[in-house]
VOTORTI-71061 format. One record per residue: residue number from 1; residue in one letter; x, y, z of N, C-alpha, C, O in turn. Coordinates in Angstrom, 1 decimal. Example, Ala and Ser with C-alpha at 12.3 -4.5 7.8 and 13.67 -1.06 7.14 Angstrom:
! VOTORTI-71061
+-----+--------+--------+--------+--------+--------+--------+--------+--------+--------+--------+--------+--------+--------+
! num ! residu !     nX !     nY !     nZ !    caX !    caY !    caZ !     cX !     cY !     cZ !     oX !     oY !     oZ !
+-----+--------+--------+--------+--------+--------+--------+--------+--------+--------+--------+--------+--------+--------+
!   1 !      A !   13.2 !   -5.7 !    7.8 !   12.3 !   -4.5 !    7.8 !   13.2 !   -3.3 !    7.8 !   14.2 !   -3.3 !    8.5 !
!   2 !      S !   12.8 !   -2.2 !    7.1 !   13.7 !   -1.1 !    7.1 !   12.9 !    0.0 !    7.9 !   13.4 !    1.1 !    8.0 !
+-----+--------+--------+--------+--------+--------+--------+--------+--------+--------+--------+--------+--------+--------+
This chain:
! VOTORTI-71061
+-----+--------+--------+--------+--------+--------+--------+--------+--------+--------+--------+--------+--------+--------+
! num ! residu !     nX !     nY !     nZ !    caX !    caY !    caZ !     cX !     cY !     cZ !     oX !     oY !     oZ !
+-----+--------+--------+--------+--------+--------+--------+--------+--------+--------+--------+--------+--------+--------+
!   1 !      X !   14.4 !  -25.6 !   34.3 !   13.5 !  -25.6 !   33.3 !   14.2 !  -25.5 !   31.9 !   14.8 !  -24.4 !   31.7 !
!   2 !      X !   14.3 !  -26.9 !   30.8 !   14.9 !  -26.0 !   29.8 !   14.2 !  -25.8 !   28.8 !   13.0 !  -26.0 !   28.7 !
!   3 !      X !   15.1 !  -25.4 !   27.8 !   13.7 !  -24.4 !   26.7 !   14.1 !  -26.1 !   25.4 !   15.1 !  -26.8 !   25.1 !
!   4 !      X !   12.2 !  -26.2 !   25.0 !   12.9 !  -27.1 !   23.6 !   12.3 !  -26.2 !   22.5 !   11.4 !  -25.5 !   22.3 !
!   5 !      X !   13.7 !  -26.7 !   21.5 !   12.8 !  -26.0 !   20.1 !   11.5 !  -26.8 !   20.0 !   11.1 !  -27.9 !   20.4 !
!   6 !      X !   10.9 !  -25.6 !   19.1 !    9.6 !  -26.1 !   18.3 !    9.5 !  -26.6 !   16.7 !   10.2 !  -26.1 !   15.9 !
!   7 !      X !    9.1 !  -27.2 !   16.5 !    9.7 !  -27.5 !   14.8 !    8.8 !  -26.9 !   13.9 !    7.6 !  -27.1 !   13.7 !
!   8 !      X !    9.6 !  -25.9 !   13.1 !    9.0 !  -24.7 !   12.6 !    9.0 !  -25.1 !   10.9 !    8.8 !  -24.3 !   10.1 !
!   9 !      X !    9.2 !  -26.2 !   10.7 !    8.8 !  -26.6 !    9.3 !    7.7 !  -26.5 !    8.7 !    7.7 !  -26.0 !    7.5 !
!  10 !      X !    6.6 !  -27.0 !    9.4 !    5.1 !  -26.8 !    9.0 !    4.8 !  -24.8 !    8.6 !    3.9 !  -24.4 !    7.8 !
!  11 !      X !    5.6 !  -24.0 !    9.4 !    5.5 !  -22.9 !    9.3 !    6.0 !  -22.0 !    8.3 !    5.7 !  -20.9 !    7.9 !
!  12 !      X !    6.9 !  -22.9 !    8.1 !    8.0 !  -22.3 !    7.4 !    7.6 !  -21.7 !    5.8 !    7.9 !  -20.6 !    5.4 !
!  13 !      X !    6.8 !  -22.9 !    5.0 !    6.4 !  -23.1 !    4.4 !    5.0 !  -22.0 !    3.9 !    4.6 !  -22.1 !    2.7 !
!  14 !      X !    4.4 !  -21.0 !    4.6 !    3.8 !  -20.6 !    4.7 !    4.4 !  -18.8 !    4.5 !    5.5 !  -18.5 !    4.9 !
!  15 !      X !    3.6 !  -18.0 !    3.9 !    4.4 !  -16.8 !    3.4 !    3.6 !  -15.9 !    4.9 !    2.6 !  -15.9 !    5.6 !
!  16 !      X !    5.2 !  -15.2 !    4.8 !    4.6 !  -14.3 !    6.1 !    4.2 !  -13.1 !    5.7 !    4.1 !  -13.0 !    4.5 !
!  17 !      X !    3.7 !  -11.5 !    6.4 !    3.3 !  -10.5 !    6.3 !    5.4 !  -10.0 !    5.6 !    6.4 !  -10.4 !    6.1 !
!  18 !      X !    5.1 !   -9.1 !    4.7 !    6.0 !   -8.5 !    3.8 !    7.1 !   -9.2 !    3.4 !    8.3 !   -8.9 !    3.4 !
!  19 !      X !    6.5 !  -10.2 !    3.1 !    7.6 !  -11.5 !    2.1 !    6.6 !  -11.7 !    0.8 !    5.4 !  -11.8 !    0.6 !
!  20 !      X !    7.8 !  -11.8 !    0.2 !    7.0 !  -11.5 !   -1.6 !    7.2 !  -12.5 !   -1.9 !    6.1 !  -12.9 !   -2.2 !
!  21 !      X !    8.2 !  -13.8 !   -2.1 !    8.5 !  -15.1 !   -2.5 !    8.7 !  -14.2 !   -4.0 !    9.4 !  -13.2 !   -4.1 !
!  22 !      X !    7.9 !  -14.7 !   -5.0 !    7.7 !  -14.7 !   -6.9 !    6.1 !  -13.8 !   -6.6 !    5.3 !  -13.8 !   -7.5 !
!  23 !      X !    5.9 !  -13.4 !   -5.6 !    5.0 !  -12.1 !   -5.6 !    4.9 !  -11.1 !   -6.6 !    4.0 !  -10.8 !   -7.4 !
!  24 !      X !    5.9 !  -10.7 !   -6.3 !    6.4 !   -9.7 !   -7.2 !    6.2 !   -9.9 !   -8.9 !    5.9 !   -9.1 !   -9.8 !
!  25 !      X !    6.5 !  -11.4 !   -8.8 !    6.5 !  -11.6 !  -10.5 !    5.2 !  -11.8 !  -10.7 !    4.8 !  -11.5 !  -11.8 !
!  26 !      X !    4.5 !  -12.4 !   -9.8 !    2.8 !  -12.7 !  -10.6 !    2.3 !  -11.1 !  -10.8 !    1.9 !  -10.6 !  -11.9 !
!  27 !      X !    2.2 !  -10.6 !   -9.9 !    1.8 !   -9.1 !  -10.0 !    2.5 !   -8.0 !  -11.3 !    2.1 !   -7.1 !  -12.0 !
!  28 !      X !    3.2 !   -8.3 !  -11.2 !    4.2 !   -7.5 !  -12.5 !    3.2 !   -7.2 !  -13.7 !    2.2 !   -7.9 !  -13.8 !
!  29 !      X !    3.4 !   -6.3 !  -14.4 !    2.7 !   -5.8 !  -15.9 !    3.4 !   -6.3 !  -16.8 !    4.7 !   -6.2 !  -17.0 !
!  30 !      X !    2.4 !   -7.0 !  -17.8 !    3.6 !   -7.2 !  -18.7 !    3.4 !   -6.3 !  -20.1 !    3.8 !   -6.8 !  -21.2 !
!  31 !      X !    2.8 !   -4.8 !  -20.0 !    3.5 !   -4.0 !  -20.6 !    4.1 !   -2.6 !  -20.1 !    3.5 !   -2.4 !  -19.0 !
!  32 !      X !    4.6 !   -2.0 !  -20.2 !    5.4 !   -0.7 !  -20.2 !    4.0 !    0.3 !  -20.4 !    3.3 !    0.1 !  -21.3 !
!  33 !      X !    3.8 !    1.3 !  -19.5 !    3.2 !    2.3 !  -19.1 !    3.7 !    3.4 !  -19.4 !    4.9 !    3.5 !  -19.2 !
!  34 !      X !    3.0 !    4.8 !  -20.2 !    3.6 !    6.0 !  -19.8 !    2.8 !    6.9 !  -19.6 !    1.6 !    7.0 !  -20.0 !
!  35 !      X !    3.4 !    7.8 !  -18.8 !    2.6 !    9.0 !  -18.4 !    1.7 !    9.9 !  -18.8 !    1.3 !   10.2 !  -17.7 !
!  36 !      X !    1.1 !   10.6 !  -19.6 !    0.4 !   11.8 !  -20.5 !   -0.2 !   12.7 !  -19.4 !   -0.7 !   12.1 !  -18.5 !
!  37 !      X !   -0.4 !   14.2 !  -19.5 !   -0.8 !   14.9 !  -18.7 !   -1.8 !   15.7 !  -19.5 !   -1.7 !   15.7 !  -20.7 !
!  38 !      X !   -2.9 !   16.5 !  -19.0 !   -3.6 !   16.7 !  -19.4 !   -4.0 !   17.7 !  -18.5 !   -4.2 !   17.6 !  -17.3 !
!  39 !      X !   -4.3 !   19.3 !  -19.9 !   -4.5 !   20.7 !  -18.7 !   -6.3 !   20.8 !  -18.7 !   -6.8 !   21.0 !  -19.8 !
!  40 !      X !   -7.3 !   20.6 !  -17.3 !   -8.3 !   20.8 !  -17.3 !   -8.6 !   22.3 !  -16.3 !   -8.1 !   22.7 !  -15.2 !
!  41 !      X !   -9.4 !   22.6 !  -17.0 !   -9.6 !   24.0 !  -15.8 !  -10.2 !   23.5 !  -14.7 !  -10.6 !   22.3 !  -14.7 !
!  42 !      X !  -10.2 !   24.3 !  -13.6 !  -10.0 !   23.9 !  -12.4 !  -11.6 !   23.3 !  -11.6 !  -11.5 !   22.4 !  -10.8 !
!  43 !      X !  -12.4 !   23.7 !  -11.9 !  -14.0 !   23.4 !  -12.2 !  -14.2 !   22.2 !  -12.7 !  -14.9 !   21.5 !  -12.0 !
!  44 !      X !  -13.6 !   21.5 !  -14.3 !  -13.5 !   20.5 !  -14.7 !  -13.3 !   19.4 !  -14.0 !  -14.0 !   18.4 !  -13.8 !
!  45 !      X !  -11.9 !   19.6 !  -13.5 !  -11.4 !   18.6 !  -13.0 !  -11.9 !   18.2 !  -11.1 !  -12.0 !   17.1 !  -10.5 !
!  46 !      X !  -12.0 !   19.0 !  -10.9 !  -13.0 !   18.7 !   -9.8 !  -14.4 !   18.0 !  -10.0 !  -14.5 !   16.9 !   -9.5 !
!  47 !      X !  -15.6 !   18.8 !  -10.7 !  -16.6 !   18.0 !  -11.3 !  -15.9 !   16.5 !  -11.9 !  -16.7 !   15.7 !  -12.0 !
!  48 !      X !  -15.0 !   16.2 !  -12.2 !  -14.8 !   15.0 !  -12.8 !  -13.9 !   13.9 !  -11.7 !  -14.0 !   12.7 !  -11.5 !
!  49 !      X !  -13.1 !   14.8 !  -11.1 !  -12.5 !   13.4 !  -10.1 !  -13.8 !   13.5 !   -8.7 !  -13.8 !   12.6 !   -7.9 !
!  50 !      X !  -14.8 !   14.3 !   -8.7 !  -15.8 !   13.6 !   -7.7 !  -17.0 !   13.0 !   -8.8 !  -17.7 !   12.4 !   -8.0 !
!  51 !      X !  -17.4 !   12.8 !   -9.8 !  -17.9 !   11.8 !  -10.5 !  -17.2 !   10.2 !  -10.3 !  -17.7 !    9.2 !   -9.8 !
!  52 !      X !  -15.7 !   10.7 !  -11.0 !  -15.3 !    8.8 !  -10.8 !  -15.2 !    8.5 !   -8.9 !  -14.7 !    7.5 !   -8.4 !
!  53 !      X !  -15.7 !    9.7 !   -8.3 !  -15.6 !    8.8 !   -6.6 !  -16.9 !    8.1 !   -6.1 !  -17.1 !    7.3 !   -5.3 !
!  54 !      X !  -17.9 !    9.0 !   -7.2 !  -19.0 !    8.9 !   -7.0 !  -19.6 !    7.4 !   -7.6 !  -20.6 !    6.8 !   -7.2 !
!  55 !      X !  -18.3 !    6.9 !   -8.7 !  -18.7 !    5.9 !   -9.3 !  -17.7 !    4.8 !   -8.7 !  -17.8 !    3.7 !   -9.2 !
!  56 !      X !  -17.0 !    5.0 !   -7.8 !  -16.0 !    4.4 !   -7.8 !  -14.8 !    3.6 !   -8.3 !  -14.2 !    2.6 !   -8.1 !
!  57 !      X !  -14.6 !    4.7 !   -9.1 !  -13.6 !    4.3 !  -10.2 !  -12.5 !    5.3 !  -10.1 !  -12.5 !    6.0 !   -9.1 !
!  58 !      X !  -11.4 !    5.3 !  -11.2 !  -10.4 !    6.3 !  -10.9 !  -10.5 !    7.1 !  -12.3 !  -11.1 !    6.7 !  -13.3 !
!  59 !      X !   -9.4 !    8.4 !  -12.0 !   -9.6 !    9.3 !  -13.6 !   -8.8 !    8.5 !  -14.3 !   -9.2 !    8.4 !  -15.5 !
!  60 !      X !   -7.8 !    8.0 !  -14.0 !   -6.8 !    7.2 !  -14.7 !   -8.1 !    6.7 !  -15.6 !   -8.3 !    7.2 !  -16.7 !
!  61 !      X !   -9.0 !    5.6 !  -14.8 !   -9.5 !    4.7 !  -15.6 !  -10.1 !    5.0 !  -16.7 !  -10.0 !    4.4 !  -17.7 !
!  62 !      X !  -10.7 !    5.9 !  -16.4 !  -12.0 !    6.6 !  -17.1 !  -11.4 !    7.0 !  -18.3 !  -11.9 !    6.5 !  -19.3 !
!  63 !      X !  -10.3 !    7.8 !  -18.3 !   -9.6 !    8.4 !  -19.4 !   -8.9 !    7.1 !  -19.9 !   -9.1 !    6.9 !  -21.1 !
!  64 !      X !   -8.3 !    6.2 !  -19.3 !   -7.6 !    5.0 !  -20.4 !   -9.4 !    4.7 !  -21.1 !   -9.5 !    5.7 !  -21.8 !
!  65 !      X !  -10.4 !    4.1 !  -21.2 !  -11.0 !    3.8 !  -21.4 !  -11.7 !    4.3 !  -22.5 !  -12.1 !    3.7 !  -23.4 !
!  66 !      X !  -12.0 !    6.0 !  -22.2 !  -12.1 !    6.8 !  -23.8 !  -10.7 !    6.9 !  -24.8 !  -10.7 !    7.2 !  -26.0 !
!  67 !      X !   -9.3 !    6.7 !  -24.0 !   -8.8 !    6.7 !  -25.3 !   -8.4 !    5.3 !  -25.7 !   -7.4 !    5.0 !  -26.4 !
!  68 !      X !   -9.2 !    4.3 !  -25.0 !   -9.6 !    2.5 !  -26.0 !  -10.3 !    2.7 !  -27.0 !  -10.0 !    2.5 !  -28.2 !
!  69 !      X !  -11.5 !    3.3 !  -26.4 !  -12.9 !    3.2 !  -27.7 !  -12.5 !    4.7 !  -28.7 !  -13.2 !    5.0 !  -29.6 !
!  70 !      X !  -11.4 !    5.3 !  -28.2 !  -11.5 !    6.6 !  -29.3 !  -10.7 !    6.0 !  -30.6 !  -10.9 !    6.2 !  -31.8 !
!  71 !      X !   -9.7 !    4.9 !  -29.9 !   -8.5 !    4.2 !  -30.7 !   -9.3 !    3.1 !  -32.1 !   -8.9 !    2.9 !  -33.2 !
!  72 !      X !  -10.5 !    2.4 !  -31.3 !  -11.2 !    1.6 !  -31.8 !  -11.8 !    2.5 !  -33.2 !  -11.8 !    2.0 !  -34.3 !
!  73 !      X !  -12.2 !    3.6 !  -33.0 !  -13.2 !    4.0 !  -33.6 !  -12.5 !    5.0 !  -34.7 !  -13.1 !    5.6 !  -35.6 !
!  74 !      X !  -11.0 !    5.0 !  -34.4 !  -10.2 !    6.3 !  -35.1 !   -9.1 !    5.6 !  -36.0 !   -8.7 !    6.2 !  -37.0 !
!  75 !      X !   -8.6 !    4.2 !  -35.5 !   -8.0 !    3.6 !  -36.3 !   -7.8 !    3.1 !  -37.8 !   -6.9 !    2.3 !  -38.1 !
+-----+--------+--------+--------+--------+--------+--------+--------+--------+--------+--------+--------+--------+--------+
């Protein structure tokens, strides 16, 4: 019995599971991020990250979002 290749061209062509190709580049940010931290009491911040779960959103978001409209409005 012998073995024949298969012709893996048609395949080839095709992105597999954890191959990025220029993945990487469409997904990329094209600005620079930084961190800011913020002290809430412990009460606070609970009532507030089960709100954004409840809304399904994140605190990240919520917070970039009031300091858009605080920037609009303070500018």
């Amino acid at each position: 019995m012998a073995l024949e290749k298969v012709n893996e061209s048609s395949n080839s062509q095709k992105m597999k599971f954890g191959e990025n190709r220029d993945l990487d580049k469409i997904l990329e940010k094209s600005t620079k991020t930084k961190r800011i931290n913020v002290d809430l009491d412990e009460d606070t911040q609970i009532r507030f990250k089960a709100a954004c779960v409840k809304r399904n959103t994140t605190m990240k978001d919520v917070i970039s979002d009031y300091v858009h409209q605080w920037l609009k409005q303070n500018e």
